[in-house]
MARKOL-765019 format. One record per residue (C-alpha): x, y, z. Coordinates in Angstrom, 3 decimals. Last residue first. Example, Ala and Ser with C-alpha at 12.3 -4.5 7.8 and 13.67 -1.06 7.14 Angstrom:
BEGIN
+----------+----------+----------+
|       px |       py |       pz |
+----------+----------+----------+
|   13.670 |   -1.060 |    7.140 |
|   12.300 |   -4.500 |    7.800 |
+----------+----------+----------+
This chain:
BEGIN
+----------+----------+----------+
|       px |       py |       pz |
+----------+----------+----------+
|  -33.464 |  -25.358 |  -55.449 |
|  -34.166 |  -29.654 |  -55.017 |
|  -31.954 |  -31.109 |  -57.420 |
|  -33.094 |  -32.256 |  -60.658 |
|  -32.548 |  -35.507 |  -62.472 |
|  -35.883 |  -36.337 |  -62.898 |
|  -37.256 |  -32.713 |  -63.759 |
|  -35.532 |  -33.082 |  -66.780 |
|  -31.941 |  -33.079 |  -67.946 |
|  -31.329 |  -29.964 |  -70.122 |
|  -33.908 |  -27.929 |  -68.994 |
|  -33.734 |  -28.615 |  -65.351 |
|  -30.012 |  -28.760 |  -65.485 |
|  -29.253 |  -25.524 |  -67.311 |
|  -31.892 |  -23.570 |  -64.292 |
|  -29.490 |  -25.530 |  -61.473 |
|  -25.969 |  -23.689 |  -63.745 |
|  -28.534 |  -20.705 |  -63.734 |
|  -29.458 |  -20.070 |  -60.417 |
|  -25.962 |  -20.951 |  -58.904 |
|  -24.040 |  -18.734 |  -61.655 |
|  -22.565 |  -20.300 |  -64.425 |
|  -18.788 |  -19.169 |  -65.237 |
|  -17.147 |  -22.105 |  -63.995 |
|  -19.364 |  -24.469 |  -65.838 |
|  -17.900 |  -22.599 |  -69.167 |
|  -14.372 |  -23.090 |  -68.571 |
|  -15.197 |  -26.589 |  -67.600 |
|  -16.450 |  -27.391 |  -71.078 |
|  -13.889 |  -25.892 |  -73.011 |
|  -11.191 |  -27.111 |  -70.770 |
|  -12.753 |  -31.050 |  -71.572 |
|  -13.271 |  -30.162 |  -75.104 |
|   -9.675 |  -29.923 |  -75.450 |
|   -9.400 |  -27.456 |  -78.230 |
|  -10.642 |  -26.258 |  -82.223 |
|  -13.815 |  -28.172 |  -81.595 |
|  -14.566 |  -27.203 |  -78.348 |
|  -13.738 |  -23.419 |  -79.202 |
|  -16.574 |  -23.485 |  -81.736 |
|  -19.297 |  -25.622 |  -79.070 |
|  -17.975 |  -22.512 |  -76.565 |
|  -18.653 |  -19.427 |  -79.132 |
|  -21.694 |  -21.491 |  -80.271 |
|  -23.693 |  -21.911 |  -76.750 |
|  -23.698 |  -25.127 |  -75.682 |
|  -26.131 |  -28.292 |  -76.010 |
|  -24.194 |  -29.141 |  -79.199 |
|  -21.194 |  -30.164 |  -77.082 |
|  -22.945 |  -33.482 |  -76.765 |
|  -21.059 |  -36.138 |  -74.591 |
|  -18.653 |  -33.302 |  -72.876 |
|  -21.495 |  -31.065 |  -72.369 |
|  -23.347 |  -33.993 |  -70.962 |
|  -20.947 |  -35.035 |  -68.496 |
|  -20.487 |  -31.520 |  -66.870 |
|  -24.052 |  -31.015 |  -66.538 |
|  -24.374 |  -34.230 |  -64.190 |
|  -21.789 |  -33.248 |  -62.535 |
|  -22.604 |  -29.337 |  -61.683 |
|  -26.218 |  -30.783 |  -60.961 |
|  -24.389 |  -33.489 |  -58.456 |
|  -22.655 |  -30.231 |  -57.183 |
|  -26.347 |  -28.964 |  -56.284 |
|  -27.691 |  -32.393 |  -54.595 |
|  -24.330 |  -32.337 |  -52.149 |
|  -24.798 |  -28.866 |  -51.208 |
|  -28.100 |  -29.100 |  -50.243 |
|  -27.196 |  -31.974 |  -48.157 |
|  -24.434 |  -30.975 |  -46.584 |
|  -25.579 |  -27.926 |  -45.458 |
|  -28.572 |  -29.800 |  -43.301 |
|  -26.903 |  -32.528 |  -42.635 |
|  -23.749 |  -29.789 |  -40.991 |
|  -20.401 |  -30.039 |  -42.146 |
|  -19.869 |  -26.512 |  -43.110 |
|  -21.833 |  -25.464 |  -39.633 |
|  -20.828 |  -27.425 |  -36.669 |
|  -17.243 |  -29.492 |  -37.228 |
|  -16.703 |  -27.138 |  -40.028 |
|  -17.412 |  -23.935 |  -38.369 |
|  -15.604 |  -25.184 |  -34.741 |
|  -12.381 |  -25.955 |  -36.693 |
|  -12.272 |  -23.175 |  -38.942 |
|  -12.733 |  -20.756 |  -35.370 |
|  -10.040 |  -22.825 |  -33.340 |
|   -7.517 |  -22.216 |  -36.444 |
|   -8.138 |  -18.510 |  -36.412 |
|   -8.203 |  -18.424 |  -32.404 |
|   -4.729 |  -20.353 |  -32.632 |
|   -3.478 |  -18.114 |  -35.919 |
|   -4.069 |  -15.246 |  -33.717 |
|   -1.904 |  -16.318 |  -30.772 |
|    0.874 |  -17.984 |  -33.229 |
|    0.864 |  -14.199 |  -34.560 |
|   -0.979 |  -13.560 |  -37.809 |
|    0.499 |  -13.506 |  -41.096 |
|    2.332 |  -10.887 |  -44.011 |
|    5.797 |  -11.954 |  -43.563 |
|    5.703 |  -14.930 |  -46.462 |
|    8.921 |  -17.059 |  -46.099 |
|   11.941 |  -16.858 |  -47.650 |
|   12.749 |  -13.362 |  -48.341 |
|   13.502 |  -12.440 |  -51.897 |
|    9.811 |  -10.395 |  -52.330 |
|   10.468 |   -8.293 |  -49.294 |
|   13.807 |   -7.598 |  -50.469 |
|   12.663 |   -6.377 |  -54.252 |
|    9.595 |   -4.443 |  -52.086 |
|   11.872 |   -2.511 |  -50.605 |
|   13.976 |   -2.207 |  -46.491 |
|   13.305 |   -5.837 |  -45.949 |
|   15.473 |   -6.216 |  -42.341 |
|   13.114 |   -9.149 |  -41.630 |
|   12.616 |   -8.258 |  -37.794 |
|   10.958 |   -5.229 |  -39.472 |
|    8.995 |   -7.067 |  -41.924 |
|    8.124 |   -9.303 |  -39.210 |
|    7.003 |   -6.740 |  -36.509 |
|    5.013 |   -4.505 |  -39.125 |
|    3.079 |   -8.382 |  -40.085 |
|    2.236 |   -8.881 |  -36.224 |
|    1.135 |   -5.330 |  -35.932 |
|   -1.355 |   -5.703 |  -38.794 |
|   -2.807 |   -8.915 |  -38.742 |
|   -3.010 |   -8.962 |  -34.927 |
|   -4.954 |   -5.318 |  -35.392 |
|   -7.316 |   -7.318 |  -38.144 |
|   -7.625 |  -10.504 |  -35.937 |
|   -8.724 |   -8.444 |  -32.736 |
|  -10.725 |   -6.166 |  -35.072 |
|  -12.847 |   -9.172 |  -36.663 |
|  -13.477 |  -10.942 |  -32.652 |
|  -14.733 |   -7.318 |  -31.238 |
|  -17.336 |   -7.224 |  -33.952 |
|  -18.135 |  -11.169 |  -32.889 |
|  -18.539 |   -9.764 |  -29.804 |
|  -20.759 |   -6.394 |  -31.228 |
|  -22.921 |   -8.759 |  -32.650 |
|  -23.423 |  -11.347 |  -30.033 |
|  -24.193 |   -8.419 |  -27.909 |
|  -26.722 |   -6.744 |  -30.346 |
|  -28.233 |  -10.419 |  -30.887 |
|  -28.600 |  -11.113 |  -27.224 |
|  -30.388 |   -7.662 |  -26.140 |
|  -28.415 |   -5.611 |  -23.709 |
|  -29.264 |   -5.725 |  -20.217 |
|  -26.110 |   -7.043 |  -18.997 |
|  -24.033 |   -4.495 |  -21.117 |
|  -21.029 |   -4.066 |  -19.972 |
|  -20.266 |   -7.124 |  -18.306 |
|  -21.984 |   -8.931 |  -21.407 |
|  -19.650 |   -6.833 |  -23.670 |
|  -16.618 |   -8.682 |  -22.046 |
|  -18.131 |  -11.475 |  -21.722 |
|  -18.600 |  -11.803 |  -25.405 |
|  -15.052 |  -10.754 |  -26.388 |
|  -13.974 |  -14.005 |  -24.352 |
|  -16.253 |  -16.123 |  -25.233 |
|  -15.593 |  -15.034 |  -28.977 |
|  -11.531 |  -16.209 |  -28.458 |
|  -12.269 |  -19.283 |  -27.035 |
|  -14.676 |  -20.512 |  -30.125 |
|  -16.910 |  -23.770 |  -29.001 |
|  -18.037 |  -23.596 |  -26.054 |
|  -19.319 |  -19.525 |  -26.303 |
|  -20.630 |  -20.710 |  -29.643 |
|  -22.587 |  -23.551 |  -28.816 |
|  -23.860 |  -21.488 |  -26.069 |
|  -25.224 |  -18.984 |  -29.124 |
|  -26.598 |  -21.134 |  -30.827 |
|  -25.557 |  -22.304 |  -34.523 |
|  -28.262 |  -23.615 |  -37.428 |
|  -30.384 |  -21.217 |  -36.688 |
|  -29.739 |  -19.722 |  -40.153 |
|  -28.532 |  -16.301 |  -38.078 |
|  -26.213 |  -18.027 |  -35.933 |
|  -24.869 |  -19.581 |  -39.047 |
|  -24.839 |  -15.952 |  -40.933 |
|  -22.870 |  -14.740 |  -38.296 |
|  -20.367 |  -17.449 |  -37.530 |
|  -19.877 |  -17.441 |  -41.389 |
|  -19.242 |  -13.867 |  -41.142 |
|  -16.609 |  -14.317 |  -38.713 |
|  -15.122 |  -16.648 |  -40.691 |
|  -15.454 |  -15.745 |  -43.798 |
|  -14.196 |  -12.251 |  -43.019 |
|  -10.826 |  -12.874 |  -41.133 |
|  -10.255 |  -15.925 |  -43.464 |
|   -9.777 |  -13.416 |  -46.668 |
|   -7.701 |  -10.804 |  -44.578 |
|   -5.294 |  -13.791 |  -44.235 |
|   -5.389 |  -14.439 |  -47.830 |
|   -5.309 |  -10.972 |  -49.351 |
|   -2.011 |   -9.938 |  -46.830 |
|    0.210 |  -11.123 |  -49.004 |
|   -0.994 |   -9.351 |  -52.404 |
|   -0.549 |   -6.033 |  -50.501 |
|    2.927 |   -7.364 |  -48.797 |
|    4.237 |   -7.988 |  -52.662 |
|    4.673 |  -11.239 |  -54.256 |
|    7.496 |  -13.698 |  -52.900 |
|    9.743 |  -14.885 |  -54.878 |
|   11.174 |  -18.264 |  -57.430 |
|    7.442 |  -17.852 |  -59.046 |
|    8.415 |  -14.454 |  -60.598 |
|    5.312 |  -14.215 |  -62.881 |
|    6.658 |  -14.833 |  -66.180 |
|    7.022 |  -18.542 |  -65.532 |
|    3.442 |  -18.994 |  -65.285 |
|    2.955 |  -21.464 |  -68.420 |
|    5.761 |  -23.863 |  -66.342 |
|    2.971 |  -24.729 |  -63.642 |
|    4.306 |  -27.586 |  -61.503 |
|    7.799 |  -27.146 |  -62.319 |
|    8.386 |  -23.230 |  -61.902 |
|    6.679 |  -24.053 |  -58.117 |
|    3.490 |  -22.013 |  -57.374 |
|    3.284 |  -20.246 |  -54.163 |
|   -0.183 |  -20.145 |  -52.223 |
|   -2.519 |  -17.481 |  -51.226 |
|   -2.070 |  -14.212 |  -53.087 |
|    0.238 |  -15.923 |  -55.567 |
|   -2.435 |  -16.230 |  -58.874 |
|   -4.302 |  -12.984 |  -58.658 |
|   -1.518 |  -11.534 |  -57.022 |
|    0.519 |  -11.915 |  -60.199 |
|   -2.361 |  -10.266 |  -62.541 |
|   -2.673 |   -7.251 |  -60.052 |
|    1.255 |   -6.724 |  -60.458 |
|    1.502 |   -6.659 |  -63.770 |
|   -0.823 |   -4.690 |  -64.529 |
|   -4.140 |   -5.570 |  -65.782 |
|   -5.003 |   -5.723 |  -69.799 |
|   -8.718 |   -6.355 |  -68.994 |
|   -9.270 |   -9.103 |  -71.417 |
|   -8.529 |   -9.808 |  -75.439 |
|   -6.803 |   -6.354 |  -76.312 |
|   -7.363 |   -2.817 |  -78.695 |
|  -10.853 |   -2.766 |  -78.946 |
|  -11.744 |   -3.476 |  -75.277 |
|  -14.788 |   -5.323 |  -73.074 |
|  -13.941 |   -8.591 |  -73.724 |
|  -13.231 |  -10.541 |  -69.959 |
|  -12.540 |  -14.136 |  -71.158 |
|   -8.787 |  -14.063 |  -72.214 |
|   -6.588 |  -12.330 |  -69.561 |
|   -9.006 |  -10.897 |  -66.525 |
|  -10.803 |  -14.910 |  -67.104 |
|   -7.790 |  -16.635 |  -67.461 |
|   -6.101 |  -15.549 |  -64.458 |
|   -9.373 |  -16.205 |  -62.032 |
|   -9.183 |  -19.477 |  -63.995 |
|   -5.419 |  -20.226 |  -62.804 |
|   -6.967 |  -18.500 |  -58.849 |
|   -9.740 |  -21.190 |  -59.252 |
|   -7.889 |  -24.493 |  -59.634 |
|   -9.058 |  -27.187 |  -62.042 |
|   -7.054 |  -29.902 |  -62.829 |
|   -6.176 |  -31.628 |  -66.052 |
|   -5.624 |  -35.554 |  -66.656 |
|   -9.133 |  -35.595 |  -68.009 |
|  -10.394 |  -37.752 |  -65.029 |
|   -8.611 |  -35.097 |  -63.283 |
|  -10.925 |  -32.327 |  -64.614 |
|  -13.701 |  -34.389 |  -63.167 |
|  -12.477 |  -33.590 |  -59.714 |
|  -11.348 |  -30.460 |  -60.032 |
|  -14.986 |  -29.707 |  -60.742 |
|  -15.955 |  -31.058 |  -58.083 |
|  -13.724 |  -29.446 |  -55.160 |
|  -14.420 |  -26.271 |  -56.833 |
|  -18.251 |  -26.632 |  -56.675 |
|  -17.868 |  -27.959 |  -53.130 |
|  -15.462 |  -25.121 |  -52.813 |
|  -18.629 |  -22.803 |  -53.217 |
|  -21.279 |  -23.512 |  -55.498 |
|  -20.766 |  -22.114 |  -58.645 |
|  -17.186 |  -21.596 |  -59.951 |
|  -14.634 |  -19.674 |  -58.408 |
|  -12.562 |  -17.381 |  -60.221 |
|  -13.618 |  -14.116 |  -59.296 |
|  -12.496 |  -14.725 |  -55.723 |
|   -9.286 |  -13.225 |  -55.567 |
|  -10.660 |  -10.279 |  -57.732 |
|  -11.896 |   -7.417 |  -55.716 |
|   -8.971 |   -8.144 |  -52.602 |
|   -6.457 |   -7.978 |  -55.560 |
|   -7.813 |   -4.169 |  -56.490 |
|   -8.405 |   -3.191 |  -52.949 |
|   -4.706 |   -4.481 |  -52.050 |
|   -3.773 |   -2.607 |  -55.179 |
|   -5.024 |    0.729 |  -54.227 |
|   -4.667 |    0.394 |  -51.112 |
|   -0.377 |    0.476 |  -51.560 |
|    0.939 |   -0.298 |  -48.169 |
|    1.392 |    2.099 |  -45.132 |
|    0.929 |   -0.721 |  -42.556 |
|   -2.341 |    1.052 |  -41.459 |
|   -3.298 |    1.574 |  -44.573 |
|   -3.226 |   -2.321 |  -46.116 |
|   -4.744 |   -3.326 |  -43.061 |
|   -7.753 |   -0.640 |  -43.514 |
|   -7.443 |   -1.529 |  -47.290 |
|   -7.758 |   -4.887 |  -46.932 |
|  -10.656 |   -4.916 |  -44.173 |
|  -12.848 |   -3.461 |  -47.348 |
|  -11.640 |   -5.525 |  -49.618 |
|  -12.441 |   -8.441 |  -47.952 |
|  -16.429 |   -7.589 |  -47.202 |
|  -16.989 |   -6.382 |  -50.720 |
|  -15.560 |   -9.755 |  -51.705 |
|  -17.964 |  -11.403 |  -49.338 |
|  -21.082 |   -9.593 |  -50.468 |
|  -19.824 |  -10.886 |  -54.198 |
|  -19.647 |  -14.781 |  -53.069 |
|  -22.855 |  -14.560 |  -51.483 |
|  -23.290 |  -13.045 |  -47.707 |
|  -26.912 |  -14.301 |  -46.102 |
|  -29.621 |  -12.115 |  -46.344 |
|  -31.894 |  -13.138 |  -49.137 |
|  -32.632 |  -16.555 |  -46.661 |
|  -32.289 |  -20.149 |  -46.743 |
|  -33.403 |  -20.874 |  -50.440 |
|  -30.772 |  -18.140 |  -51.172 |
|  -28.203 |  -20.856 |  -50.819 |
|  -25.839 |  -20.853 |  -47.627 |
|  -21.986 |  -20.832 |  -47.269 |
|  -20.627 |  -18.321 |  -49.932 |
|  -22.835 |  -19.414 |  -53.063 |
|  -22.875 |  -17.945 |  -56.338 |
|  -25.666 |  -15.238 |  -57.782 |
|  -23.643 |  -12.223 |  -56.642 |
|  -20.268 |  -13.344 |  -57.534 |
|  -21.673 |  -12.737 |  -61.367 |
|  -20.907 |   -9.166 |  -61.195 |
|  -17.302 |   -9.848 |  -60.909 |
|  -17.150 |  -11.944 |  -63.650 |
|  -19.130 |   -9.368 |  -65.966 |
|  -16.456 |   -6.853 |  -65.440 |
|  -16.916 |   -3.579 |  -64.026 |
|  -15.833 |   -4.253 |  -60.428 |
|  -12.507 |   -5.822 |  -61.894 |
|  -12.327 |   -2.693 |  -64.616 |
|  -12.652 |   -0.119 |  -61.535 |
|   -9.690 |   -1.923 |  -59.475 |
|   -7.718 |   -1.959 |  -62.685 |
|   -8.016 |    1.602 |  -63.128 |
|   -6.906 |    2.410 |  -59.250 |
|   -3.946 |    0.112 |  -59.724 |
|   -3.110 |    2.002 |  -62.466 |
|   -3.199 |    5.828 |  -60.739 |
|   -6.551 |    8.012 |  -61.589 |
|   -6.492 |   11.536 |  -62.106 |
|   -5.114 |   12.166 |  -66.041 |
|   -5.454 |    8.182 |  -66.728 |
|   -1.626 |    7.031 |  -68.161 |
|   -1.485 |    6.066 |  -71.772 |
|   -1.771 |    2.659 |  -72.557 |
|    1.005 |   -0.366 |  -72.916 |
|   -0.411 |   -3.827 |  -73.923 |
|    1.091 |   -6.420 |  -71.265 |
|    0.794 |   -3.624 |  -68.464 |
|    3.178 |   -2.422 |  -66.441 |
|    6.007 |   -3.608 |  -64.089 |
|    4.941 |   -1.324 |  -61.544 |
|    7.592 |    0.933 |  -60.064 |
|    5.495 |    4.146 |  -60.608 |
|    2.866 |    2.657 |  -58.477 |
|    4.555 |    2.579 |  -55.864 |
|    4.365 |   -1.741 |  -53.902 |
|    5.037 |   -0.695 |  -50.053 |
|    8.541 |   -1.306 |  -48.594 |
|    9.463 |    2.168 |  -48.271 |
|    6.238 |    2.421 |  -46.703 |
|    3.822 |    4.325 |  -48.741 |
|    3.138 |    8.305 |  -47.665 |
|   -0.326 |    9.083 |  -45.885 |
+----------+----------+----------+
């Protein structure tokens, strides 16, 4: 299928900061999708938390399931609107490689105590720093050497960052949009965690299924429909193919919403897409309604539920508590991070390295380190 005139070519990519030779049968934004899946960041998303811990069940989506789960609905979006896949795959792959264990909680935290510092932490800046500085799998460069393009969606795939508040990204065009394939990431983000979310709550028995037909509009109405066509069905197949029903509605609002903007927007390339004011990659006021009435109903009953809570709660205490002594005795790390601790602020050093932890081992760390006292129940 030919790109959209308004679709990010490949040929028209701003490159890479250390130039290579071009693959004989793969494109750029195919290469950088295959060094995100091959670096160690991205196979560390297995062992951190989506919504539930694996002390609930092996089952549940982690933070690597998930990504799968994005990219996937990215490129069918990204196809049907005749964008580059390539790239959305690529961006879809890495815009959660920066988060640190445990979830947002673990973001939330560590931001937190980066504060205290006068620094923040914010996950799509590390994401940045990791395929830039941390990832060392080549001769010739520190990182993965992305394009240009895959490094700025990285960073502007769900928020704009003014020139002021972070001067160090001037280079990446922070006055304009990014492309439709880095737009899209965001939206195509919620459309999975929140169906899954409804799915693996349902399945954690800590949502019901009346609950649900109360609570989310839009999966009462998907659900009746398969209930009047299949009244004998068993409840879990028709819950699933509802909440099936729910993902596509989102996906095809997604998708004809966004054609009907760019067109309404006159953007003819990718340089006007970028230049217009506001992001044209979004959901109707229909779709952002059901989207906004599903966030609601999963934090009201599942995110913010004892049981969550609590487990949660205990695990970023571990993420504090390890935090702390790291900063108090830099000894206890490993020597590339005790070196760069005392050539920088210890503070970055010591986050940086947090952020990489998995669940198992940032909660393994804290057992060792601080004793069976201060542990959190795993």
């Amino acid at each position: 299928m030919p790109l959209a005139p308004y679709a990010m070519d490949v040929s028209r990519s701003r490159g890479r900061r250390h130039p290579e030779a071009q693959h004989p049968y793969r494109n750029d934004y195919a290469r950088d999708r295959d060094r995100i899946i091959h670096a160690r960041a991205f196979r560390r998303l297995e062992a951190k938390t989506q919504v539930f811990t694996t002390r609930y069940s092996d089952h549940f989506r982690n933070r690597l399931t998930h990504t799968l789960e994005v990219a996937q609905i990215a490129r069918t979006v990204a196809g049907a609107l005749g964008l580059n896949t390539d790239l959305a795959e690529a961006l879809a792959l890495a815009h959660d490689i920066g988060h640190p264990p445990f979830g947002h909680a673990g973001e939330r935290r560590l931001d937190e105590l980066m504060r205290e510092h006068g620094d923040r932490f914010d996950h799509n800046l590390h994401a940045l720093r990791i395929v830039e500085q941390f990832e060392q799998r080549y001769l010739d460069f520190l990182g993965l050497n992305l394009t240009f393009e895959v490094r700025e969606g990285i960073i502007k795939h769900s928020r704009d960052y003014s020139p002021t508040e972070a001067p160090e990204l001037a280079e990446y065009l922070l006055e304009l949009r990014p492309p439709l394939e880095a737009q899209l990431i965001d939206r195509v983000d919620e459309i999975a965690y929140n169906t899954a979310d409804l799915d693996d709550g349902l399945e954690a028995r800590l949502l019901d299924l009346e609950t649900l037909l109360d609570g989310v509009p839009v999966f009462a109405e998907m659900y009746a429909e398969v209930d009047r066509r299949y009244p004998g069905g068993r409840a879990k197949l028709k819950f699933n193919e509802a909440l099936k029903r729910v993902l596509d509605r989102l996906a095809t609002d997604l998708i004809e919403t966004s054609r009907e903007r760019v067109r309404a927007s006159g953007a003819a390339t990718v340089e006007e897409i970028r230049r217009v004011p506001e992001r044209l990659a979004t959901f109707s006021p229909q779709a952002a309604q059901w989207n906004a009435e599903l966030k609601s109903f999963l934090y009201a009953r599942l995110y913010d539920n004892p049981v969550i809570v609590e487990d949660r709660e205990r695990s970023v205490e571990a993420l504090s508590h390890l935090f702390r002594l790291y900063l108090e005795h830099p000894e206890n790390m490993p020597k590339y991070y005790l070196e760069q601790a005392q050539r920088g602020p210890r503070h970055r050093v010591v986050c940086d390295y947090i952020a990489g932890m998995t669940d198992h081992f940032l909660l393994r760390l804290h057992r060792e380190l601080l004793g069976a006292a201060a542990r959190p129940a795993d």
